[in-house]
N, C-alpha and C positions, 0 to 999 in steps of 0.2 A: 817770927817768920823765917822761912829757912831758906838761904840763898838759892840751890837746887831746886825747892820747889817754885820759888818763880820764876827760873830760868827754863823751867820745862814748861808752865804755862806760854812763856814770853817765846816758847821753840827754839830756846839758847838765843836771842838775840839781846845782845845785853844793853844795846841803843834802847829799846824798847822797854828793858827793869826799869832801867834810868828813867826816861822819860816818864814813867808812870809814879815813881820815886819822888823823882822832882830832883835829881842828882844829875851833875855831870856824869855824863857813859863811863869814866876814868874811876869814880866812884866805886864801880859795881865790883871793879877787879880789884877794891882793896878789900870789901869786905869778907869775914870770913865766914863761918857754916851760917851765921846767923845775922841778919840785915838789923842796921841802927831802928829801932822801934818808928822813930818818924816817919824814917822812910819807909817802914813796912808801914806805917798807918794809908802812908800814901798810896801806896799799890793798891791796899785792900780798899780803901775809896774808887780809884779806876778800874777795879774790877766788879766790882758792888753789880749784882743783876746779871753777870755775864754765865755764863755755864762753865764751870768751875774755880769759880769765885775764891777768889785768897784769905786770909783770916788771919791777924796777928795772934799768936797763939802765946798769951802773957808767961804758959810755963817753958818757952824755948827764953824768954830774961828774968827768969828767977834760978833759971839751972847755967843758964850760959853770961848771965851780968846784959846790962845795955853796952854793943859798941857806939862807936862814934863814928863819923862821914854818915 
């Protein structure tokens, strides 16, 4: 999952990635294009059913590696 896309879902609040993440908000500004797989699993659980719903997309860590935080 791609940091930007769920900063625009989240309307750039990055309190709100985090929290859905399950990460400190401090988290959010280390990651880079692409969010630690966990923590995109987590968003796309807290978005599950909402209108326009998140989705780890497994080929953004086979082109870009899994980070970490």
């Amino acid at each position: 999952m791609k940091k930007q896309d769920a900063l625009n879902y989240f309307k750039g609040v990055k309190k709100d990635v985090a929290l859905a993440a399950g990460r400190v908000p401090g988290a959010v500004s280390q990651w880079g294009n692409v969010i630690p797989k966990g923590a995109a699993e987590n968003i796309e659980m807290a978005t599950k059913g909402r209108k326009g719903a998140l989705k780890v997309n497994l080929d953004d860590y086979d082109k870009y590696g899994n980070p970490t935080n």
